[in-house]
C-alpha positions as CSV (number, residue, x, y, z in Angstrom):
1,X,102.0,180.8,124.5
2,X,101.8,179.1,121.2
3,X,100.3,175.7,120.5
4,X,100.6,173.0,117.6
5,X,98.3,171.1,115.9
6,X,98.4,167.5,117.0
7,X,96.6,164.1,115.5
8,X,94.6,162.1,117.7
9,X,96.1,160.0,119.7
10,X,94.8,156.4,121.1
11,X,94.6,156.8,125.2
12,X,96.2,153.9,126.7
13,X,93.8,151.5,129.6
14,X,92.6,148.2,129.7
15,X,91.7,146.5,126.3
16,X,88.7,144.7,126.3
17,X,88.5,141.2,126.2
18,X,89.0,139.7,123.0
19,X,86.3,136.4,123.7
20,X,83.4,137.7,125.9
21,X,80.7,135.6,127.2
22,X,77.5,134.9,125.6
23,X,77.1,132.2,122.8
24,X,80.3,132.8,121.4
25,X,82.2,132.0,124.6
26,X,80.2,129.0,125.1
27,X,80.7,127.8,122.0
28,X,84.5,128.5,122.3
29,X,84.5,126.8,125.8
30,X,83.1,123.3,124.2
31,X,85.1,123.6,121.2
32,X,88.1,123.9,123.9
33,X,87.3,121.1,125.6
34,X,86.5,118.7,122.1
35,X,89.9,119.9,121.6
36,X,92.0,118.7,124.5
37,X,89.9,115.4,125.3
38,X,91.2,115.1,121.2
39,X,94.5,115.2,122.1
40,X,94.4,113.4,125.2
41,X,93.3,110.5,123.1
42,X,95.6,110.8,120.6
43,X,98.2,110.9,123.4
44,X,96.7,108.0,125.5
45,X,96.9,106.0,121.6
46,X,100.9,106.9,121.2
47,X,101.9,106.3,124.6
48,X,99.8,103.0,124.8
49,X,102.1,99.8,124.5
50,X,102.3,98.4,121.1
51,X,100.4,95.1,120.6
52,X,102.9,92.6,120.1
53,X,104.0,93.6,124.3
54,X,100.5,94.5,125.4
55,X,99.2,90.5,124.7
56,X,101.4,87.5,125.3
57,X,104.0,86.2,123.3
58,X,103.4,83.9,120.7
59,X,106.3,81.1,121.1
60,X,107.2,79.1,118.1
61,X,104.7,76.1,117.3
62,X,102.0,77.6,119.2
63,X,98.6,78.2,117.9
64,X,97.0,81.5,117.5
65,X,93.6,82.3,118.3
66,X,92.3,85.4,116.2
67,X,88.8,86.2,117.5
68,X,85.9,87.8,114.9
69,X,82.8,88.9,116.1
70,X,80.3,91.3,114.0
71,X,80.8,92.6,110.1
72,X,83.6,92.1,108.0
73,X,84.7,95.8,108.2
74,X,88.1,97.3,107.4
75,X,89.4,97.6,110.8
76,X,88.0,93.5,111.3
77,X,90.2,93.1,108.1
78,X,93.2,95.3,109.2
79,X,93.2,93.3,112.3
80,X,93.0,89.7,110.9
81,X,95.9,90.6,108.3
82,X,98.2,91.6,111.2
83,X,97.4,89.1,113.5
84,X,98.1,86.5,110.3
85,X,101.3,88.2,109.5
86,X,102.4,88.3,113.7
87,X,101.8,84.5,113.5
88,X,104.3,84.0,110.3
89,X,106.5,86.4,111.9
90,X,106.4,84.4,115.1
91,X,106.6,81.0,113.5
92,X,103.0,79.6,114.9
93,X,102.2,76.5,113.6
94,X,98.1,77.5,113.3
95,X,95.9,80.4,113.3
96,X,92.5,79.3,114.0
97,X,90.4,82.1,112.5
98,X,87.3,82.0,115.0
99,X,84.1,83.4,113.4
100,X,80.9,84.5,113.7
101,X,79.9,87.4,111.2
102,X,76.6,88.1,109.4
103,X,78.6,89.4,106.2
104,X,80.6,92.4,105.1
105,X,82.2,94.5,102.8
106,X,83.5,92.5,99.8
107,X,86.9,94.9,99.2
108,X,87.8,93.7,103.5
109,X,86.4,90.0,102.7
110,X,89.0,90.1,99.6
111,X,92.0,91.9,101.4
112,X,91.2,88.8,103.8
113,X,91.1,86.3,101.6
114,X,94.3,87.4,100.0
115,X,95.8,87.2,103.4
116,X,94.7,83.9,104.3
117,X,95.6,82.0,100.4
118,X,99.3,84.0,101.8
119,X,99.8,82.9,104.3
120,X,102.8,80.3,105.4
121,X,100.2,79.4,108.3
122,X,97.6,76.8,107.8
123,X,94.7,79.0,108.8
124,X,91.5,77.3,110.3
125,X,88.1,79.2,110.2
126,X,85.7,77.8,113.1
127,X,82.5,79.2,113.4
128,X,81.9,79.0,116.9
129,X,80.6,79.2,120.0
130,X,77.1,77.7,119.3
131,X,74.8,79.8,118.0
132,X,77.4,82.1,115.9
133,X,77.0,82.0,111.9
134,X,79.1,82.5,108.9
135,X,76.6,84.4,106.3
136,X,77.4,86.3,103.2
137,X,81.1,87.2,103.3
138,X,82.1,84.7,106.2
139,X,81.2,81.7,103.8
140,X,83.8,83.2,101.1
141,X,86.5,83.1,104.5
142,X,85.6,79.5,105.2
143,X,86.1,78.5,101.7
144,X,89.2,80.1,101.3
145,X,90.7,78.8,104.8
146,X,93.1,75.5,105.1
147,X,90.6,73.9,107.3
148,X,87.0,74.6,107.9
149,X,85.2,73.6,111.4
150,X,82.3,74.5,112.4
151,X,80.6,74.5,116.2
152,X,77.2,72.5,116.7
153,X,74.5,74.9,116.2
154,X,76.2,77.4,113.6
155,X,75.4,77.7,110.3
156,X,76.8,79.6,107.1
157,X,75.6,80.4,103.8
158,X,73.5,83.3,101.9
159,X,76.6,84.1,99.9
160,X,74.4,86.5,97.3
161,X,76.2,90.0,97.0
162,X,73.9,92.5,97.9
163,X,74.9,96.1,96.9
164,X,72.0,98.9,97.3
165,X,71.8,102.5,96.6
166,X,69.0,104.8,95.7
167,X,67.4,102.9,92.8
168,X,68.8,99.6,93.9
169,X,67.0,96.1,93.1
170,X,66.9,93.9,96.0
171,X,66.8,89.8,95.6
172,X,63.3,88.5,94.4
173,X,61.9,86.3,97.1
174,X,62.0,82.6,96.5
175,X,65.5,82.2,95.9
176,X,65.3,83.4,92.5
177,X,68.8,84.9,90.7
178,X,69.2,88.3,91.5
179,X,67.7,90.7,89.2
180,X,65.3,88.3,87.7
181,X,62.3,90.1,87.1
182,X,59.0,88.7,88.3
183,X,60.3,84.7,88.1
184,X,60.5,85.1,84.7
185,X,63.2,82.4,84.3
186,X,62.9,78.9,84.2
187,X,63.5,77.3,87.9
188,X,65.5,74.0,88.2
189,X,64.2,70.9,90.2
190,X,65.6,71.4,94.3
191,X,67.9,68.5,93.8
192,X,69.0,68.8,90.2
193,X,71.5,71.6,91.1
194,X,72.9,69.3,94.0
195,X,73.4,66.7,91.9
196,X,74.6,68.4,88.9
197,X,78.9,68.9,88.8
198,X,80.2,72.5,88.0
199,X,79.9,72.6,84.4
200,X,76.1,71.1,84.4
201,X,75.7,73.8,86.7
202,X,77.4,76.5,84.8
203,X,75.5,75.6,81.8
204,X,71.7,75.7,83.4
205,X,72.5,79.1,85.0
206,X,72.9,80.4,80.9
207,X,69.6,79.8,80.2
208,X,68.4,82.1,83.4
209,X,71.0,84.7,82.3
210,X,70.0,84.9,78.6
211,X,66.3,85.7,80.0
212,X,67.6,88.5,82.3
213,X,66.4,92.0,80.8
214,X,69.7,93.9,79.2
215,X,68.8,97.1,81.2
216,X,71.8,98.4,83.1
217,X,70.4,97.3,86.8
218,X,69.7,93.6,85.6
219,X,73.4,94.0,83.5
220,X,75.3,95.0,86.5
221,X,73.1,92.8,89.3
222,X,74.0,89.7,86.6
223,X,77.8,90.9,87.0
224,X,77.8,91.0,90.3
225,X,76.5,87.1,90.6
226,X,78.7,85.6,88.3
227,X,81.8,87.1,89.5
228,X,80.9,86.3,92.8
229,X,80.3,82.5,91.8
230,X,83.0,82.0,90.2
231,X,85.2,83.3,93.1
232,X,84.0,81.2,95.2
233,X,84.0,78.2,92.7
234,X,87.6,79.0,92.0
235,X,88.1,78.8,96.2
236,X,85.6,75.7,96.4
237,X,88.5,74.0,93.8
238,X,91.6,75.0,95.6
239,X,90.4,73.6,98.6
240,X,88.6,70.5,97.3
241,X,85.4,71.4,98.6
242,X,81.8,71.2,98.0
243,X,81.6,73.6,94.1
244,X,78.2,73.1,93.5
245,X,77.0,74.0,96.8
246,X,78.9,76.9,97.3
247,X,77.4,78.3,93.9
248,X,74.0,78.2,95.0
249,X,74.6,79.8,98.2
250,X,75.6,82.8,95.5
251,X,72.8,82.7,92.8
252,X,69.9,81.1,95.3
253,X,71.5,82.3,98.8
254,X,70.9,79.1,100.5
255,X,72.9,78.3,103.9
256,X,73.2,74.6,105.7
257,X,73.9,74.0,109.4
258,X,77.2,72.6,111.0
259,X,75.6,68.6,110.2
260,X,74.4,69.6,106.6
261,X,77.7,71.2,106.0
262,X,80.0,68.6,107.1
263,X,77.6,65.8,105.3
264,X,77.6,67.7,101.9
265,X,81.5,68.2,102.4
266,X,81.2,72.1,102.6
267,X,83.7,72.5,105.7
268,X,86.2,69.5,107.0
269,X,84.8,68.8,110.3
270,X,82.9,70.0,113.8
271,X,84.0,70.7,117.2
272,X,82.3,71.9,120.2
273,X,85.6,74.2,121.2
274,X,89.2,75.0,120.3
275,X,90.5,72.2,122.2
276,X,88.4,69.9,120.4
277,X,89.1,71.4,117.1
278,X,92.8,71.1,117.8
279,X,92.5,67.9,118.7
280,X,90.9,66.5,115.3
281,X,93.6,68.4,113.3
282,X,96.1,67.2,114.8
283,X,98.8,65.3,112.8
284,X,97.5,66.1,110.0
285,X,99.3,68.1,106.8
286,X,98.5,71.2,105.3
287,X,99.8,72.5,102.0
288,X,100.7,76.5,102.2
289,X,102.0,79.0,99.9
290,X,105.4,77.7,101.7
291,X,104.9,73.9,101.4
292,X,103.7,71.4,103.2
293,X,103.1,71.6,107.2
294,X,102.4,68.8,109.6
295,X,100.3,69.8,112.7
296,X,101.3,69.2,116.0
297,X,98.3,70.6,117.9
298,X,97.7,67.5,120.5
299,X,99.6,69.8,123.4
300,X,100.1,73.0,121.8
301,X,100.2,76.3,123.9
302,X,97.2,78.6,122.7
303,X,97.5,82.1,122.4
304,X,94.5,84.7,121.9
305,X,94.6,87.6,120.0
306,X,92.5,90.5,120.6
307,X,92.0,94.1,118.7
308,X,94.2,96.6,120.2
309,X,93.9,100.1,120.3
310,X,94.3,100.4,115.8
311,X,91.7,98.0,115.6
312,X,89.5,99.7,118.1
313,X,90.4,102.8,116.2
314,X,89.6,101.7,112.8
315,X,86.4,100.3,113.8
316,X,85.3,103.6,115.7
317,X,86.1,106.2,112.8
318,X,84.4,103.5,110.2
319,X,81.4,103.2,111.2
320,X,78.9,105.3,108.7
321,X,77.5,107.1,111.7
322,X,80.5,108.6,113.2
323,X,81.9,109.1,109.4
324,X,79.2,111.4,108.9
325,X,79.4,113.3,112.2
326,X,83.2,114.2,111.8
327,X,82.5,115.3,108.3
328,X,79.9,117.6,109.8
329,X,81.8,119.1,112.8
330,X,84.7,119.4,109.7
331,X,82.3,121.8,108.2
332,X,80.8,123.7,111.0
333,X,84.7,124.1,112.5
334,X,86.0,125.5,109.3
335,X,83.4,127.7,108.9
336,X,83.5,129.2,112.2
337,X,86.7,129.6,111.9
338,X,86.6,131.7,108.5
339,X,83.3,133.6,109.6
340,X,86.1,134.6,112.9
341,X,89.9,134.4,112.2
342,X,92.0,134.1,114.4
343,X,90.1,131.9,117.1
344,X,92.6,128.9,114.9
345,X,90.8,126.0,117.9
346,X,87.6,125.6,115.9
347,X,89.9,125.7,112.3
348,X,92.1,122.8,113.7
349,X,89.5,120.7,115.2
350,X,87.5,121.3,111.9
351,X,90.6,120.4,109.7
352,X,90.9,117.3,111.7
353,X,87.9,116.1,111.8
354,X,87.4,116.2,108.3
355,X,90.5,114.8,107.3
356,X,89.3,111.6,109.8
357,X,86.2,111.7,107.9
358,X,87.6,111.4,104.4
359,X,89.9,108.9,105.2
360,X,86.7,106.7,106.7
361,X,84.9,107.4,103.7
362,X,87.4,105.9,101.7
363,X,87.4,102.6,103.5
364,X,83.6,102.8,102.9
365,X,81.5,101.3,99.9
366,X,80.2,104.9,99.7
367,X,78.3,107.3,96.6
368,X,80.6,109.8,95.7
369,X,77.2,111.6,94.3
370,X,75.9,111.3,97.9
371,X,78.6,112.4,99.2
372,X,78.6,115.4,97.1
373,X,75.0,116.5,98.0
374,X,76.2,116.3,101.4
375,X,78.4,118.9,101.1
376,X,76.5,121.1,99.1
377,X,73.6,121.1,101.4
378,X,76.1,122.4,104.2
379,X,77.2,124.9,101.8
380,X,74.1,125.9,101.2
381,X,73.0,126.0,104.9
382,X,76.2,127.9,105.5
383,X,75.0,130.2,102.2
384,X,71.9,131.0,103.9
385,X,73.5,132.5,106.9
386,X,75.3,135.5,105.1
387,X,72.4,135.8,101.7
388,X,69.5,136.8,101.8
389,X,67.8,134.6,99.9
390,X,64.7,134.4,102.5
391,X,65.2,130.7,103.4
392,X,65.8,129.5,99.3
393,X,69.3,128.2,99.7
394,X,68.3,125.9,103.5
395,X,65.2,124.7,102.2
396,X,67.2,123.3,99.2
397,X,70.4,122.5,101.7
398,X,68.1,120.5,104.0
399,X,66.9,118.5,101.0
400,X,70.5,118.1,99.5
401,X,71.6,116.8,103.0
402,X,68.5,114.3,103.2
403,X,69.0,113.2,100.1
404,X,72.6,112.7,100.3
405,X,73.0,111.2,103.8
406,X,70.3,108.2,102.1
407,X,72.7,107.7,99.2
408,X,76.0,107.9,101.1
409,X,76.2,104.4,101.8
410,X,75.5,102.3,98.9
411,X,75.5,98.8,100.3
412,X,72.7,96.5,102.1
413,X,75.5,95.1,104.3
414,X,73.9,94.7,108.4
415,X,75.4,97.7,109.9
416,X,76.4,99.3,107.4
417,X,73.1,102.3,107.0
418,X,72.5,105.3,108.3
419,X,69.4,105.2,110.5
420,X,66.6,108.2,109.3
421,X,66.5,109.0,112.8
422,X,70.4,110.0,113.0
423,X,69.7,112.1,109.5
424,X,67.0,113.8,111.1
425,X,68.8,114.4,114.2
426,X,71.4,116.1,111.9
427,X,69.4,118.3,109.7
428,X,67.5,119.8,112.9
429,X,70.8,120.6,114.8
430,X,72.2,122.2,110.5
431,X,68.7,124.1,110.5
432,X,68.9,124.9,113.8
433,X,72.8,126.1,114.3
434,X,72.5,128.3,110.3
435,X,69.3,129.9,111.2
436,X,70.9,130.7,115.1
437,X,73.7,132.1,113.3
438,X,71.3,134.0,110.9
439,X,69.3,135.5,113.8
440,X,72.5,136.8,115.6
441,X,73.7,137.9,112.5
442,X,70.8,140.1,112.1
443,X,70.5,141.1,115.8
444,X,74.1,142.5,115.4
445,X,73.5,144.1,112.0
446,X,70.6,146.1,114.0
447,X,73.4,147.5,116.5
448,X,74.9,151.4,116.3
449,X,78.1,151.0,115.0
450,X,80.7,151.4,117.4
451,X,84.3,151.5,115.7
452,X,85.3,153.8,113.0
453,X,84.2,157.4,111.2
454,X,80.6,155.6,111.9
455,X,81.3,155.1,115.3
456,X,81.6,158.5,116.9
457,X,78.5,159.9,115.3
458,X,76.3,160.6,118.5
459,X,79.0,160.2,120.6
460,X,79.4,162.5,123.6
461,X,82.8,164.2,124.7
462,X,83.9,167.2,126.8
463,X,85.2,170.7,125.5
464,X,88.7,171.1,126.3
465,X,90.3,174.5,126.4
466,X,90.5,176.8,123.4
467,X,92.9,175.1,120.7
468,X,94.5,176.2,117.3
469,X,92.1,177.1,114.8
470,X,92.1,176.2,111.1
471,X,94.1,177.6,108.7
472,X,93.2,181.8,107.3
473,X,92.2,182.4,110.7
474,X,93.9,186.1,111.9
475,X,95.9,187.3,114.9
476,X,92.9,189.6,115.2
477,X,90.3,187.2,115.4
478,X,92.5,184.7,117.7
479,X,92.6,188.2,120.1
480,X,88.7,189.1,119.6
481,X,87.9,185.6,120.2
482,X,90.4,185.5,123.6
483,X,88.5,188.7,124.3
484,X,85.1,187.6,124.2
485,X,86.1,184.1,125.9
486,X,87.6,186.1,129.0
487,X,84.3,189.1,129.3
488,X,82.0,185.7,129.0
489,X,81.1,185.0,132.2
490,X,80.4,181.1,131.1
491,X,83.5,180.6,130.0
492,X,83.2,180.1,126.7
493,X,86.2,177.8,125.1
494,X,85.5,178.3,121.5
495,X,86.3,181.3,118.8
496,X,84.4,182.8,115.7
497,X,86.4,180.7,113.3
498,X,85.0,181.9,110.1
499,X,82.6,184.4,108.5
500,X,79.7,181.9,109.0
501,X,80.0,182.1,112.6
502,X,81.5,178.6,112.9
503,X,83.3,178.4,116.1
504,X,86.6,176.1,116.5
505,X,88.6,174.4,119.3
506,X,89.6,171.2,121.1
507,X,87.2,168.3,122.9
508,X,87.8,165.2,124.4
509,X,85.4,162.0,122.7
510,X,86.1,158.4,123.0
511,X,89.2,158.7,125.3
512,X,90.9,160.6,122.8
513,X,91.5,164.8,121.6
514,X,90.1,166.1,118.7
515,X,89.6,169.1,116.9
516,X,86.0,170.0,116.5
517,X,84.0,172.7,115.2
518,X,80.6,174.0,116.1
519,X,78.0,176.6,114.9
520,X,76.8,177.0,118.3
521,X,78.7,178.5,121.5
522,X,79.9,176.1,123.6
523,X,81.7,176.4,127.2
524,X,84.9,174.3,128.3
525,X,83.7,171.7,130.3
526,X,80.2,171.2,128.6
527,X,79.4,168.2,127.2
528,X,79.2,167.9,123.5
529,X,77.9,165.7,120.8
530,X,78.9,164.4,117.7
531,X,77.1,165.3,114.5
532,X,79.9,164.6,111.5
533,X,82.9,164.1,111.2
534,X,85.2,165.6,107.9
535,X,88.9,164.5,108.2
536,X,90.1,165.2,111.6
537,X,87.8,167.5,112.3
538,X,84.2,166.6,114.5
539,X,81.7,168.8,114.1
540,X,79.5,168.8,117.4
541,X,76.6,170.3,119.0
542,X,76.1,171.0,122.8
543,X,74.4,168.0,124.0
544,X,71.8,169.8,125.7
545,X,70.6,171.2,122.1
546,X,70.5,167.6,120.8
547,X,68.5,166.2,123.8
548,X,66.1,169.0,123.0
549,X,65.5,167.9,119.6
550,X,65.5,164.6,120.2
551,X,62.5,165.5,122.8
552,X,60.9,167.5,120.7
């Protein structure tokens, strides 16, 4: 009975699983759940009600209450814009802009601003309850509004800008202008700026200037101070308030409480609440970009505003903290994802956590040079996993990443830094997770191969009955060889091939048939290991011979 030459063929049974346990399916498993409990918020956020039928309707002539508590922040100023524009759209007669704020960013105090000088609705800014303040940016607001109240025990002022990075100056003590060095310019008597109008004051501040140094810190600090004062000058004008004093809250950050301010004419008048405030401003008329409006307030319905789920959004995603967390689980995901494609869960979380991250960081007054060393100290932490560079590259990603994360945000706004105990907390989990990776990277390098040509050296097998032999190979020899198998009283499976005395026929390794070839006799049914391998052809040993050697 003849027989033909087949290839190997692949036995069918049960595959193995494609995520085992261990670290990796741990890792998967939390990457899993960060996943759904991802899109369960995003679903709880589209199915929530929208804001205008979550809160209660604003009827026409009512007056709006729009609530701000903490730092002028993008989402605070995404929230006052739309609650401004919801009034005009809902024709209330007063937004009453209730404040207590210890600064902010100046792009969100602008965007404000802009909003409030735009809108058809008088707009009243009351720092209240007691004890709340208007510093830095909130004094700008107040300026800018149609009416400014303020609750006993508040106060407002310290409108210097303040903008720190690495090399930063920060104000000299003793209410100097900023980036004077060492008091080097000549200071005014306390009263003669308060009783000096805008141009006297304009003019004494260009002696102080002409003695700044002209290095590029004092040049940019001096900038910064006179654009500032002459925005809020230019605000002070439109509203007929209190110039001079606004300008020295700028250059000698000075601040007044609720008596001081209404006795130097800096806001219009103080209340202990809403109702009183509404109250007092009742029946009088307010000029808007629209005209002129008369307030009815005496009786007016009040409705409050409060951040919904946007807001609350915005505010979670911008703070510097979380910004810098989703830009690192952005890394990590995508790199996980391309060290093992196809997992695609740790690619999408990655790809949209980084994305998230971006888009905070451009809200942010951040250092795009900061930024930049934070991403090269995770690509070289992620370097250091596959190079061997013997700990080179994540010595200098650790210090890229420090460096970085102190640069990112380059403001000295409250709020608004990155604690050194976050940036540690960081670079120990980066060091930790590259150098994990490194050491189960090198624990699997260690491993036999187990797939492939590499793969079946030194694996065992069975001999299989006497197969066709390789090509040259006689009818004589195929009958010597069936001869000797049948007087062997072992059984022996295999045939003088060749003039060498190799012998040829079939085995079983791996779950699959292959020819094989051996220099040694071997029986059908012995076990057999794997030396080489040339083509399709394994060349084997009996397995007792190789645990003999091995022993010996």
């Amino acid at each position: 009975m003849s027989t033909y030459p087949r290839l190997p063929f692949r036995q069918s049974g049960p595959r193995a699983a494609l995520i085992r346990g261990g670290v990796a399916g741990r890792l998967m498993r939390g990457m899993t759940a960060f996943g759904a409990l991802l899109a369960l918020g995003f679903a709880l956020c589209e199915n929530a009600p929208p804001a205008s039928a979550a809160q209660a309707s604003v009827a026409p002539d009512s007056v709006v209450v729009i609530p701000v508590n903490g730092a002028i922040s993008p989402a605070s100023a995404d929230f006052i814009v739309r609650s401004l524009q919801r009034a005009a759209d809902q024709r209330a007669q007063l937004a009453v802009l209730q404040l207590d704020t210890p600064g902010g960013l100046d792009t969100s105090m602008r965007q404000i601003i802009k909003a409030i000088l735009a809108s058809p609705v008088p707009v009243a800014t009351f720092i209240a309850p007691s004890g709340a303040r208007a510093a830095s940016a909130g004094t700008y607001i107040v300026y800018a509004s149609h009416i400014a109240a303020m609750a006993p025990g508040t106060n407002l002022g310290a409108a210097t800008p303040i903008e720190m990075g690495i090399g930063g100056a920060e104000p000299p003590a003793g209410g100097g202008m900023p980036g004077l060095p060492g008091g080097g310019a000549p200071k005014s008597e306390p009263g003669a700026a308060a009783s000096a109008g805008p141009a006297n004051a304009a003019s004494a501040a260009t002696p102080a200037s002409a003695a700044l140094p002209l290095d590029t810190p004092s040049t940019e600090l001096r900038k910064q101070v006179h654009d500032a004062a002459a925005y809020i000058r230019g605000l002070a004008q439109l509203r007929g308030r209190n110039a001079v004093w606004a300008e020295r809250a700028v250059r000698e950050a000075v601040s007044l409480s609720a008596g001081e301010a209404l006795a130097q004419h800096v806001v219009d008048l103080n209340a202990r609440d809403i109702a009183d405030l509404l109250r007092q401003v009742n029946g009088r008329t307010i000029s808007t970009s629209r005209g002129d409006v008369r307030l009815n307030t005496a009786n007016a319905p009040i409705v409050t505003l409060e951040a919904d789920w946007r807001s609350q959004f915005l505010a979670v995603i911008t703070d510097p903290n979380v910004a810098l967390m989703l830009l690192m689980i952005g890394m990590y995901g995508l790199f996980f994802e391309f060290a093992n494609p196809g997992f695609v869960l740790p690619g999408v979380v990655g790809a949209i956590s980084l994305l998230m991250g971006l888009f905070a960081m451009q809200m942010l007054p951040i250092n795009y040079v900061g930024l930049g060393l934070i991403f090269l100290g995770i690509a070289f932490l992620i370097g250091e996993a596959f190079l061997p560079t013997f700990g080179s590259l994540g010595f200098g990603g650790v210090i890229a990443f420090v460096i970085g994360a102190l640069m990112l945000i380059d403001t000295d706004v409250p709020g608004y830094g990155i604690p050194l105990p976050l940036i540690a907390a960081v670079v120990v989990f980066s060091v930790a997770f590259v150098f994990g990776v490194s050491r189960l990277a090198l624990r699997a390098r260690r491993r036999p191969v187990v797939t492939g040509s590499e793969g079946l050296i030194g694996s065992l097998g069975v001999m299989l009955d006497a197969g066709p032999l390789p090509g040259g190979v006689t009818e004589d020899v195929i009958a010597n060889a069936n001869a000797d198998a049948s007087a062997n009283a072992a059984g022996i499976a295999t045939t003088n091939a060749t003039t060498g005395g190799t012998l040829a026929g079939w085995a079983q390794v791996q779950g699959e048939r292959w020819r094989v070839s051996s220099t040694a006799p071997v029986a059908a049914g012995q076990a057999v290991r794997v030396t080489a391998r040339r083509g399709l052809t394994l060349t084997v040993v009996p397995a007792e011979v190789q645990q003999q050697g091995e022993h010996t």
